[in-house]
Jmol script that loads the backbone (N, CA, C; Angstrom):
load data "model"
ATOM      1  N   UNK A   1      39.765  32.576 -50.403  1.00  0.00           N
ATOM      2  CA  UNK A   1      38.894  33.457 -49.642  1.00  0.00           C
ATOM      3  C   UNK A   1      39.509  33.678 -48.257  1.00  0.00           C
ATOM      4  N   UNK A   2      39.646  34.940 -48.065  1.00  0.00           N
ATOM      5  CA  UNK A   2      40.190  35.526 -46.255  1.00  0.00           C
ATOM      6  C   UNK A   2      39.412  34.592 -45.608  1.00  0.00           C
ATOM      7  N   UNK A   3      39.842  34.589 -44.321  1.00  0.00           N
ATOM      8  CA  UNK A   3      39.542  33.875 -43.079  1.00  0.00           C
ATOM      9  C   UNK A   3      38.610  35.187 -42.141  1.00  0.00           C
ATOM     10  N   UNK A   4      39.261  36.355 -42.323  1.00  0.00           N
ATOM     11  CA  UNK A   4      39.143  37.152 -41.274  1.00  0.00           C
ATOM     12  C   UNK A   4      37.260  38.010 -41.686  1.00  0.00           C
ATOM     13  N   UNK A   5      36.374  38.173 -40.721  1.00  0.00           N
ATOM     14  CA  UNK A   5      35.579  38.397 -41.633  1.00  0.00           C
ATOM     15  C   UNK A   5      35.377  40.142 -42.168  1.00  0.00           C
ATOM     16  N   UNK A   6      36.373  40.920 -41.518  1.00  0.00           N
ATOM     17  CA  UNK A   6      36.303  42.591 -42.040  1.00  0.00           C
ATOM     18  C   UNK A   6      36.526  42.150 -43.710  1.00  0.00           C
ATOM     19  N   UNK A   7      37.581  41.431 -43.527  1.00  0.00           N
ATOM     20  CA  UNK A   7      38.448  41.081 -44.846  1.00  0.00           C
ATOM     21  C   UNK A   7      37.598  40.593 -46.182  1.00  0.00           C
ATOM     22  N   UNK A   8      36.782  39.804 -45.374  1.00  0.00           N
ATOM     23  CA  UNK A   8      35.816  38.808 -46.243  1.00  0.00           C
ATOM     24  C   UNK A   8      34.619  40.071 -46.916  1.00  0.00           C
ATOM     25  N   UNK A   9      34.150  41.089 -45.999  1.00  0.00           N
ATOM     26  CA  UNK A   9      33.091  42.330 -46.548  1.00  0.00           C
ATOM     27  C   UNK A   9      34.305  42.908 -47.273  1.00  0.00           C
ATOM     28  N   UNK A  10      35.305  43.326 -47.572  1.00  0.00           N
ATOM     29  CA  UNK A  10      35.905  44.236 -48.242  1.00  0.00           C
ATOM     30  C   UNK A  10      36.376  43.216 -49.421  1.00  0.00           C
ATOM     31  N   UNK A  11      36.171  42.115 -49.677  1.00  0.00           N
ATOM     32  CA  UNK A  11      36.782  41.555 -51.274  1.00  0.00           C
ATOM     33  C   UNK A  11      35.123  41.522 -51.254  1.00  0.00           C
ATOM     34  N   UNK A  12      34.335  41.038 -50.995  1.00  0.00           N
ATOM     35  CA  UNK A  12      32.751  41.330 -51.657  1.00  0.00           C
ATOM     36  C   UNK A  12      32.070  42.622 -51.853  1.00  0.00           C
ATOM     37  N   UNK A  13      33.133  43.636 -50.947  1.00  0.00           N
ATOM     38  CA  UNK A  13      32.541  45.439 -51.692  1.00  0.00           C
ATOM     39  C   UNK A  13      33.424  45.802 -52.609  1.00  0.00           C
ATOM     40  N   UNK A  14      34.530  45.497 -52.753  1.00  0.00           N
ATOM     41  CA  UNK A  14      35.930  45.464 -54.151  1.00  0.00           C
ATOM     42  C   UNK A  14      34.998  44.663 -55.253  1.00  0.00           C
ATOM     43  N   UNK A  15      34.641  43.632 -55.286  1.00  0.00           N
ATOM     44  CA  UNK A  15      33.607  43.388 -56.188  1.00  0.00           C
ATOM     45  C   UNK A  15      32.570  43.483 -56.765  1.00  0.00           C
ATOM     46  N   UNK A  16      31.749  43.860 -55.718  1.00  0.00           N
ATOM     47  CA  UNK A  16      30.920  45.200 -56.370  1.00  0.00           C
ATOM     48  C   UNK A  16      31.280  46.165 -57.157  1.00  0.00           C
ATOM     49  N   UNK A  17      32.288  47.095 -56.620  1.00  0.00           N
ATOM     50  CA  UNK A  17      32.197  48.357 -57.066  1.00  0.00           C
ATOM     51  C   UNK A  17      33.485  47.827 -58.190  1.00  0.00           C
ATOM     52  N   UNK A  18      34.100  47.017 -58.471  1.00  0.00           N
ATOM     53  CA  UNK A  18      34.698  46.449 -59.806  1.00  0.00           C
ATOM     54  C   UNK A  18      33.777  46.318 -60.720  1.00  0.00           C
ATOM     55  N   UNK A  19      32.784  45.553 -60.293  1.00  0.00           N
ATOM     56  CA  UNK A  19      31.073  45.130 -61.471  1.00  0.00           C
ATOM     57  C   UNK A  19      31.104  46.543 -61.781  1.00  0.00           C
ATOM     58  N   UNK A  20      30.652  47.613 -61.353  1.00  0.00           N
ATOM     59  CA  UNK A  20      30.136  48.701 -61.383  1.00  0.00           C
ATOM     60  C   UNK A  20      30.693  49.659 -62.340  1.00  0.00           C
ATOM     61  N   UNK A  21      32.184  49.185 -62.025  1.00  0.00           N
ATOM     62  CA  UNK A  21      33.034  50.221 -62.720  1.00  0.00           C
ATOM     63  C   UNK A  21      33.405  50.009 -64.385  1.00  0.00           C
ATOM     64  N   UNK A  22      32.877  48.313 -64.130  1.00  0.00           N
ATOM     65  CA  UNK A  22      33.444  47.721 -65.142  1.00  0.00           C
ATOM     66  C   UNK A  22      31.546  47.785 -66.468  1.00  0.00           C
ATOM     67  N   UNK A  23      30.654  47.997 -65.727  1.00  0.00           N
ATOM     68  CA  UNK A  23      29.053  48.380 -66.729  1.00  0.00           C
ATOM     69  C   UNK A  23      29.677  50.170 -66.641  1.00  0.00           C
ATOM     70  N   UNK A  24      30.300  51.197 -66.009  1.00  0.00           N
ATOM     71  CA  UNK A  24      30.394  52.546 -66.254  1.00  0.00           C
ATOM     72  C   UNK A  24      31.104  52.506 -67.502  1.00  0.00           C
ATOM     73  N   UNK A  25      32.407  51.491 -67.811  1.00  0.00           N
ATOM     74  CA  UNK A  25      33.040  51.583 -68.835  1.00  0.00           C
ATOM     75  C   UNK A  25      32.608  51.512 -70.106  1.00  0.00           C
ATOM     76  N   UNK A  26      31.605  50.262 -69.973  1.00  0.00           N
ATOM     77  CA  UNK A  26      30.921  50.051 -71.146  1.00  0.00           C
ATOM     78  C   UNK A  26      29.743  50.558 -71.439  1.00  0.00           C
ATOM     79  N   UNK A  27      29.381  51.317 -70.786  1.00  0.00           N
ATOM     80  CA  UNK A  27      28.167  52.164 -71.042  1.00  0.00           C
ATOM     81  C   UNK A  27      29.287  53.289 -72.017  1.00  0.00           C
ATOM     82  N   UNK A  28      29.983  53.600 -71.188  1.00  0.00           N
ATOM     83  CA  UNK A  28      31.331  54.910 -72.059  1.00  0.00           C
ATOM     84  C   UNK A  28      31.362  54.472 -73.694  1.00  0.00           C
ATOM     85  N   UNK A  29      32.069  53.251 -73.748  1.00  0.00           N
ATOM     86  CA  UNK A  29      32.669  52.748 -75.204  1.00  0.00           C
ATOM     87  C   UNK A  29      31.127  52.412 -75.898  1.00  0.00           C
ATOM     88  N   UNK A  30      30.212  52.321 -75.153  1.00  0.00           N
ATOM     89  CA  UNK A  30      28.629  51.951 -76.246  1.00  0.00           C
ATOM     90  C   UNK A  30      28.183  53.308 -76.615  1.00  0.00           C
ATOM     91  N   UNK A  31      28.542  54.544 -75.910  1.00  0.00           N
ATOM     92  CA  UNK A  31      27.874  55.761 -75.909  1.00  0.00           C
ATOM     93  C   UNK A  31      29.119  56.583 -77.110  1.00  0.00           C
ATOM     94  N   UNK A  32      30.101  55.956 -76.852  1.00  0.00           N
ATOM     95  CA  UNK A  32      31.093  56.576 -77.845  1.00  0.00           C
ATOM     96  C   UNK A  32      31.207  55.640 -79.579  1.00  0.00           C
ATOM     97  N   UNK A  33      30.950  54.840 -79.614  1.00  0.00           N
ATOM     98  CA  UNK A  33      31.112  53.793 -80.665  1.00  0.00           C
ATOM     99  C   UNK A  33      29.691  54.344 -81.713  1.00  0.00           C
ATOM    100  N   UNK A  34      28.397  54.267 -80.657  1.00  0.00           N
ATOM    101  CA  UNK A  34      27.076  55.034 -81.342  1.00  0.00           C
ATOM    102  C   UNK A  34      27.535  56.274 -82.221  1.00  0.00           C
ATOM    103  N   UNK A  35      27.722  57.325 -81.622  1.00  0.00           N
ATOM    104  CA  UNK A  35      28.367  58.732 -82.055  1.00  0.00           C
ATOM    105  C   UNK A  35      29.015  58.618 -82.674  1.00  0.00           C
ATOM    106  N   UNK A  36      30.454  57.884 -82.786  1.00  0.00           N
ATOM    107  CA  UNK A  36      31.426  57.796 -83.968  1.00  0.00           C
ATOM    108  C   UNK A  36      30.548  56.832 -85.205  1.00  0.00           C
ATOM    109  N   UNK A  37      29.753  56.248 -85.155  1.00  0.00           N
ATOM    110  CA  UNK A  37      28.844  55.303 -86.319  1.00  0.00           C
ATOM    111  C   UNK A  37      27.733  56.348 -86.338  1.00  0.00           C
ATOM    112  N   UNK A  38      27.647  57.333 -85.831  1.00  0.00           N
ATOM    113  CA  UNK A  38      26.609  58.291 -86.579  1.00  0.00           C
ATOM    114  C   UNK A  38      27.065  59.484 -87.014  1.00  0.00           C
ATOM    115  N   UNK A  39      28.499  59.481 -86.961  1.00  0.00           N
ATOM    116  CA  UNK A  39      29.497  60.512 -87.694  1.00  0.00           C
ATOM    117  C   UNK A  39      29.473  59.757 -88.995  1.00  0.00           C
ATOM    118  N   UNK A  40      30.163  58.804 -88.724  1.00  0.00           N
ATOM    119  CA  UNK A  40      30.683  58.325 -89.854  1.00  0.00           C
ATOM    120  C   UNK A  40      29.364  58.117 -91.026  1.00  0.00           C
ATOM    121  N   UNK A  41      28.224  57.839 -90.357  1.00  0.00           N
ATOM    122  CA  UNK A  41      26.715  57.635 -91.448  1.00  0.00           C
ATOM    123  C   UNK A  41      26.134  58.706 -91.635  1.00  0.00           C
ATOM    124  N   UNK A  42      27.063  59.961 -91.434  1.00  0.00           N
ATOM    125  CA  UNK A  42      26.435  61.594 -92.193  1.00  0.00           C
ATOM    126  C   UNK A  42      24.618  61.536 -91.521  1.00  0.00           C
ATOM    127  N   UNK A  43      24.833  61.097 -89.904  1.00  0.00           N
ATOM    128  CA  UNK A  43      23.472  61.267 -89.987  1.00  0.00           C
ATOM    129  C   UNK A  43      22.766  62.774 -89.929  1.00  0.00           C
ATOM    130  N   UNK A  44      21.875  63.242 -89.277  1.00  0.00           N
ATOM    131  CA  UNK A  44      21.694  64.524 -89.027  1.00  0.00           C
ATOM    132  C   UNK A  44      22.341  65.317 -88.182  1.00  0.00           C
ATOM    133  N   UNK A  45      22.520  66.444 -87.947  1.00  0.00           N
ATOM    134  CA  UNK A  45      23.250  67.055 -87.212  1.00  0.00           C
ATOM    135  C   UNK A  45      23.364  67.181 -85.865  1.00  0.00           C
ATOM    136  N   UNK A  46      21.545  67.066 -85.218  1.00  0.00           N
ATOM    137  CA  UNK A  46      20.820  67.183 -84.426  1.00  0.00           C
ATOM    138  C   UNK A  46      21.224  65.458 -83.898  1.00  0.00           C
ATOM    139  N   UNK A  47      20.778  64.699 -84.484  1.00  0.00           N
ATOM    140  CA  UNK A  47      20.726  63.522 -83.562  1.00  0.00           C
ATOM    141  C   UNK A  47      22.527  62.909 -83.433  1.00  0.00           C
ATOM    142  N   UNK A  48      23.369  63.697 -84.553  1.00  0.00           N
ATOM    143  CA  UNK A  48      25.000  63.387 -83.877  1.00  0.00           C
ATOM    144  C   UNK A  48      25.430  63.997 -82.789  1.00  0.00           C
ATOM    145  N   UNK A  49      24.875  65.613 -82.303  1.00  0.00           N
ATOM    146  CA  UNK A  49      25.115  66.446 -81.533  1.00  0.00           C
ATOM    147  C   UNK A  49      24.478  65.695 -80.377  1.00  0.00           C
ATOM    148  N   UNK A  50      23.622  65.235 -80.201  1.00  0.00           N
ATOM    149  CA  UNK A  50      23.098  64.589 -79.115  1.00  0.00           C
ATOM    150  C   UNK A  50      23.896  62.787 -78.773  1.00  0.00           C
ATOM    151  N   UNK A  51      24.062  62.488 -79.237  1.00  0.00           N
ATOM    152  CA  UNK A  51      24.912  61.533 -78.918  1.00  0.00           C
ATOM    153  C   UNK A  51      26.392  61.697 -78.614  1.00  0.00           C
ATOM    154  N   UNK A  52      26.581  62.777 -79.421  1.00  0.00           N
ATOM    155  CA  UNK A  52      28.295  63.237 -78.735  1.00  0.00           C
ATOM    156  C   UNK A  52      27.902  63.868 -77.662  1.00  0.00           C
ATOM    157  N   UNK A  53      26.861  64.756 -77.202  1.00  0.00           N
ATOM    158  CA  UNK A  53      26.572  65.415 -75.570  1.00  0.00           C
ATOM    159  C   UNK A  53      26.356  64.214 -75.128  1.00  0.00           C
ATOM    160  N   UNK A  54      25.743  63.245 -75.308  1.00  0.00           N
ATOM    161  CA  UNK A  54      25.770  62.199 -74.299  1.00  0.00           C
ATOM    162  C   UNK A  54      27.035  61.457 -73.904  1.00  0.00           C
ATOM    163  N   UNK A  55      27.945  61.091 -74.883  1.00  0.00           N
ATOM    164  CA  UNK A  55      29.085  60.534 -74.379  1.00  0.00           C
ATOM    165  C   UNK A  55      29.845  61.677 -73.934  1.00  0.00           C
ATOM    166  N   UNK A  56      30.554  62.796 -74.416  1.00  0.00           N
ATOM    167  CA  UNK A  56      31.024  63.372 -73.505  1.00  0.00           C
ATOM    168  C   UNK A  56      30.663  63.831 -71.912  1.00  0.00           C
ATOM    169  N   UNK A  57      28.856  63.848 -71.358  1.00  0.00           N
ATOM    170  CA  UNK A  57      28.891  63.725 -70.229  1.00  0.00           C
ATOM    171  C   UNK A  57      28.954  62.163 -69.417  1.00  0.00           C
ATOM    172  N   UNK A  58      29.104  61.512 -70.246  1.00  0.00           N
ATOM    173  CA  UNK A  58      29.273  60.045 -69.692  1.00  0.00           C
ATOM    174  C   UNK A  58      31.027  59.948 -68.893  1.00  0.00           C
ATOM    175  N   UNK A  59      31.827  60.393 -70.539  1.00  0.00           N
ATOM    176  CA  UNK A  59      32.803  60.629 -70.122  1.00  0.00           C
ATOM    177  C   UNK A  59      33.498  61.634 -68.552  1.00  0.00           C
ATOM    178  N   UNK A  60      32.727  62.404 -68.772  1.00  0.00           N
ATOM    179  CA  UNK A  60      32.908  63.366 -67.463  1.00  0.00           C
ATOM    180  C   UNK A  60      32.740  62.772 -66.046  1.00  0.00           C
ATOM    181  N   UNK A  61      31.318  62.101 -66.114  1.00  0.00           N
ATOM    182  CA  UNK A  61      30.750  61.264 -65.332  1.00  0.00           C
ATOM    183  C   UNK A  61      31.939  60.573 -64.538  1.00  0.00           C
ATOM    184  N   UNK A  62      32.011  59.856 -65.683  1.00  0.00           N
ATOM    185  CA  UNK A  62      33.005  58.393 -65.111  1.00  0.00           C
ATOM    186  C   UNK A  62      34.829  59.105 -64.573  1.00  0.00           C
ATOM    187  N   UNK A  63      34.974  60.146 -65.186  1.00  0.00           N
ATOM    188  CA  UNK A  63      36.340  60.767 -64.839  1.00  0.00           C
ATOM    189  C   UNK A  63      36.393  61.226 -63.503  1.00  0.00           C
ATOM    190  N   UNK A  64      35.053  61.917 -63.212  1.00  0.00           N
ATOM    191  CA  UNK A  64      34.976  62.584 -61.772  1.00  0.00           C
ATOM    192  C   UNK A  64      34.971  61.444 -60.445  1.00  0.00           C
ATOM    193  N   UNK A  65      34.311  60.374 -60.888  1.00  0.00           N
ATOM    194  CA  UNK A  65      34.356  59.126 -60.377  1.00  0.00           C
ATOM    195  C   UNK A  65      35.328  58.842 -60.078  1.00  0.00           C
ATOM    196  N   UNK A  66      36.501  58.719 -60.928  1.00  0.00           N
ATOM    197  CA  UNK A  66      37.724  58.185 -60.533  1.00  0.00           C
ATOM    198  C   UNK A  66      37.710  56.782 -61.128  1.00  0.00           C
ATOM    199  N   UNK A  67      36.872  56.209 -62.302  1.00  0.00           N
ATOM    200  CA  UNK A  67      36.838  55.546 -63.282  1.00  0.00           C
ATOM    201  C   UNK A  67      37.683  55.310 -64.097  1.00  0.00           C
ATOM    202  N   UNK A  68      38.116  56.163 -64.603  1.00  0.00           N
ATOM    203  CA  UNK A  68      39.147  56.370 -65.831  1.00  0.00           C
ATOM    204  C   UNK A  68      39.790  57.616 -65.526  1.00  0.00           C
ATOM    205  N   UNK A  69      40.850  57.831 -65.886  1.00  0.00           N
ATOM    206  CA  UNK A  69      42.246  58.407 -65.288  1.00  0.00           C
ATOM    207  C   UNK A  69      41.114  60.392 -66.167  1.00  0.00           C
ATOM    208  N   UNK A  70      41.480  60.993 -65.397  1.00  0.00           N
ATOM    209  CA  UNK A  70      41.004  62.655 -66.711  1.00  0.00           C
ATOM    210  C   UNK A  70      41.780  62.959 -68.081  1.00  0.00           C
ATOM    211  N   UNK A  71      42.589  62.657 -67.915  1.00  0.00           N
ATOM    212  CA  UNK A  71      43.220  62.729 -69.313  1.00  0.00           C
ATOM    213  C   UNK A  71      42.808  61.815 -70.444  1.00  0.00           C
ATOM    214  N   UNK A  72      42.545  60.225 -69.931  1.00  0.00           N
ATOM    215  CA  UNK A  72      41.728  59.461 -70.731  1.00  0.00           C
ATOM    216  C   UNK A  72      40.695  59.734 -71.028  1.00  0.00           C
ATOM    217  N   UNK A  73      39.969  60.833 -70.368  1.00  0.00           N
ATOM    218  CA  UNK A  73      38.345  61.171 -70.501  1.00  0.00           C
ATOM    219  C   UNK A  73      38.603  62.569 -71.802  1.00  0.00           C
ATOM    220  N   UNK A  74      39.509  63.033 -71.321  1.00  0.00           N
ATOM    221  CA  UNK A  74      39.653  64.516 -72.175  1.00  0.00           C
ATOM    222  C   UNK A  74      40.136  64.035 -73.476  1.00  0.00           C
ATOM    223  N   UNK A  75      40.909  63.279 -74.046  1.00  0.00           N
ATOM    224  CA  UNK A  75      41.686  62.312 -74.738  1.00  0.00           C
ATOM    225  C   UNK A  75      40.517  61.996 -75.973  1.00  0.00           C
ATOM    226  N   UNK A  76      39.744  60.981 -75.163  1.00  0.00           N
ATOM    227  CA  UNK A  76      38.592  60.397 -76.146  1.00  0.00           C
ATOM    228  C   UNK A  76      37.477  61.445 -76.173  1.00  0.00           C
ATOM    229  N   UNK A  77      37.120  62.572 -75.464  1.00  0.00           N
ATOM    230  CA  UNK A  77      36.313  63.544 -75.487  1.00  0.00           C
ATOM    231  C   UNK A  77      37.022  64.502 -77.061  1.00  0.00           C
ATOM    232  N   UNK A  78      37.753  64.814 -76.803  1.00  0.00           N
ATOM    233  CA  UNK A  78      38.915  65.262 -77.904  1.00  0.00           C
ATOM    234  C   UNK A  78      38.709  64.872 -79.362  1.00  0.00           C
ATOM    235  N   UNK A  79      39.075  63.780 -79.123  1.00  0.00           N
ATOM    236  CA  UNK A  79      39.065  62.695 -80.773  1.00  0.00           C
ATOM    237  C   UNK A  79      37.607  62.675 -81.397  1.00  0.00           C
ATOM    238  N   UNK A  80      36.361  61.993 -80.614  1.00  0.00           N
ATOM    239  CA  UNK A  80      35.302  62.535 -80.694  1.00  0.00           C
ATOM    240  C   UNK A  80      34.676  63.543 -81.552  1.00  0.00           C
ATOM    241  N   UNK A  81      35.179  65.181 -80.535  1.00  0.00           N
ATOM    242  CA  UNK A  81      34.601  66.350 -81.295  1.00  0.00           C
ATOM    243  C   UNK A  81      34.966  66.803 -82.131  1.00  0.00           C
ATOM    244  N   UNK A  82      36.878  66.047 -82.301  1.00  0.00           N
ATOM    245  CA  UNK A  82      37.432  66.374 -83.742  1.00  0.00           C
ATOM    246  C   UNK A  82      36.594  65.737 -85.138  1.00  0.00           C
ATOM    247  N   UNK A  83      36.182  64.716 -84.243  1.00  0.00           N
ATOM    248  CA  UNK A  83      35.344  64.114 -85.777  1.00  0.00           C
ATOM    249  C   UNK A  83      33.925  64.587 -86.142  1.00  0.00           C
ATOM    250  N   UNK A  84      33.593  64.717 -85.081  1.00  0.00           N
ATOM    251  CA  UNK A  84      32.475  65.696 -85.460  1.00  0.00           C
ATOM    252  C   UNK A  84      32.249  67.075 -86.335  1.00  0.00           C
ATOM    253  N   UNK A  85      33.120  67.963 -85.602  1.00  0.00           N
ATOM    254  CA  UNK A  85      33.920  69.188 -86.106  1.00  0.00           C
ATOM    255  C   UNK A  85      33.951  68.537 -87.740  1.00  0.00           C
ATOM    256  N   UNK A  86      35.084  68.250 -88.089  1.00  0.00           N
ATOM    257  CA  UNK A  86      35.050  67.593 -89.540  1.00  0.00           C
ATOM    258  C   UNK A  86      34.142  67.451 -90.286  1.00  0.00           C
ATOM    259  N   UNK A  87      33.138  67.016 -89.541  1.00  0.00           N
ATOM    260  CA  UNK A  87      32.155  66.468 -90.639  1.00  0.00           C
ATOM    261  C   UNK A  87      30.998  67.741 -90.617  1.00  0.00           C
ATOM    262  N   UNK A  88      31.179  68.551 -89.449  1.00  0.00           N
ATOM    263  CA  UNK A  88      29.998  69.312 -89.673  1.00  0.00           C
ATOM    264  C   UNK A  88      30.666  70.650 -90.685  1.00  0.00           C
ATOM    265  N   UNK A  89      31.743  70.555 -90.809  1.00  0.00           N
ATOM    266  CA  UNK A  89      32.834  71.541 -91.682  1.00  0.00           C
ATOM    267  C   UNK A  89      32.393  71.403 -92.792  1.00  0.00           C
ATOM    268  N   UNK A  90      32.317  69.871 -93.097  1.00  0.00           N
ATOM    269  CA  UNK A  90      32.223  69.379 -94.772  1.00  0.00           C
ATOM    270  C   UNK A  90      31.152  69.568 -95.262  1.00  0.00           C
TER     271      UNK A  90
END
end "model"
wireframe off; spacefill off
backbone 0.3
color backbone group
């Protein structure tokens, strides 16, 4: 632990906003994991479409943040609607 005390508030606000960043992530991968397990269980159309709008604005969310890099957001936003797409094809 710093000595100095500016030093000492800035590793306890780095830790915060680490906690923070680190429940944004996993809110992401819980909001994306749902949607891909309700692709994959042919659920209704209506309640897959709503869970992929929810993770893709999660995704957005957290990109604009500066959370996760934009290309990682566009990336898994991508893969996502491809699977969706697919299944609403079939």
């Amino acid at each position: 632990m710093p000595n100095i005390k500016s030093v000492k508030k800035d590793v306890i606000r780095s830790h915060k906003r680490h906690e923070r960043n680190l429940a944004a992530k996993s809110e992401l991968k819980t909001l994306i994991k749902k949607a891909r397990t309700a692709i994959d269980a042919h659920q209704d159309a209506a309640v897959v479409t709503q869970l992929v709008t929810a993770a893709v604005s999660s995704a957005d969310r957290i990109a604009k943040r500066g959370i996760i890099h934009p290309n990682a957001a566009a990336r898994r936003k991508s893969r996502l609607m491809k699977r969706q797409n697919a299944i609403v094809a079939a």
